[in-house]
N, C-alpha and C positions, 0 to 999 in steps of 0.2 A: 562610279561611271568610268568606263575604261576610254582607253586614248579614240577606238575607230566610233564609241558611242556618241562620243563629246565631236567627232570631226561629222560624224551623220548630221548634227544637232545644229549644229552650225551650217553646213552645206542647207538643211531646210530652211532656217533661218534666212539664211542669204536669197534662198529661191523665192520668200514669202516679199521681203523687201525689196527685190529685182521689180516682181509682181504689181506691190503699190509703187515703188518710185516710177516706172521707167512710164505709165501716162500722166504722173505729174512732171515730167522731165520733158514730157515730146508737148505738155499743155503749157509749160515756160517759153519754149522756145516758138509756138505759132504764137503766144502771144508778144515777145521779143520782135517776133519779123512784122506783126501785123504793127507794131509801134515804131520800127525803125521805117517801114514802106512809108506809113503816114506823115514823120517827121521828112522824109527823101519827097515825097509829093508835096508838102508844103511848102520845102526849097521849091522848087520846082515850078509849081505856082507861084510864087512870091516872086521870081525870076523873071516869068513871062508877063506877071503883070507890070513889075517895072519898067519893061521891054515897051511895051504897049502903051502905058503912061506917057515914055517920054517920047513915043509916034505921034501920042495924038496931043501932046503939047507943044 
């Protein structure tokens, strides 16, 4: 196998694993925001209800 068959072989390679990683890499990261939004809404809630507790106490 010469040098530009081994660099073909590889460049495929690479385009095959681009192919599978990159929508298991875009499915980490909506699942990343969709758990960071829900942890930032639970502050949030926890927050106003505090809020509201000590109104109506």
């Amino acid at each position: 196998m010469d040098f530009s068959a081994k660099y073909q072989y590889l460049d495929e390679m690479c385009h095959k694993l681009q192919q599978i990683l990159t929508p298991v890499m875009l499915s980490e990261q909506i699942i990343s925001n969709i758990i960071l939004y829900d942890k930032r809404m639970k502050f949030i809630n926890k927050y106003q209800n505090d809020r509201l507790n000590r109104k109506l106490s």
